[in-house]
Every structure is written in C-alpha cells, then in structure tokens.
N, C-alpha and C positions, 0 to 999 in steps of 0.2 A: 504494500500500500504506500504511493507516496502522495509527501504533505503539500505540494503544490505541483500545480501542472501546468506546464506551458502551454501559451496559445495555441501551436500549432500540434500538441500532441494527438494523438487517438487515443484515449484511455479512458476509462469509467472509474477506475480504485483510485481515486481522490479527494484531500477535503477539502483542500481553495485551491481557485483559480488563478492564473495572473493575466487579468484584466483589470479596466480603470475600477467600474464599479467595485470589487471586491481590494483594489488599494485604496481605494478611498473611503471605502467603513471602516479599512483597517487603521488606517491615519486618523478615523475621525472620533473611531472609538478608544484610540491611544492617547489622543489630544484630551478628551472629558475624562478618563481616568488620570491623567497627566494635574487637571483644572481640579479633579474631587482631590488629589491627595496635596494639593499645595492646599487648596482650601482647608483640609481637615488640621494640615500644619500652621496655617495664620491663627485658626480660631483658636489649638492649644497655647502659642503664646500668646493671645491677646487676653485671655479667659486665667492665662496664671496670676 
C-alpha cells in the first residue's frame, strides 16, 4: 500500500493523492492546527 500516488500512476492501494485539491486541505489543515496551538500557547501565558 503506498501513502501517496502520483498523478500519472494507475493504482487503487492508496491514501492521498498528489493533486492541488488534496495539497491544499493539506496546507490548510496544517495552517489551523498551526493557528489552535499558538492560540492554546498565548492564552496559557496571558491567563498565568
């Protein structure tokens, strides 16, 4: 099974692809877990 498959393969035993859409949720869902952990870090120093 591999974990990405290029564009131009033939293969079905995959779990992402590399196209735009699937780098672009991936960036975007790195960027909001990125944005919650600074966030979760301002609030513990501002709350000390």
């Amino acid at each position: 099974m591999k974990f990405i498959k290029e564009k131009n393969e033939k293969r079905r035993d995959y779990i992402l692809q590399k196209d735009k859409k699937t780098i672009f949720g991936a960036r975007f869902i790195s960027s909001v877990l990125a944005l919650l952990v600074v966030a979760i870090m301002v609030s513990y120093f501002y709350f000390q």
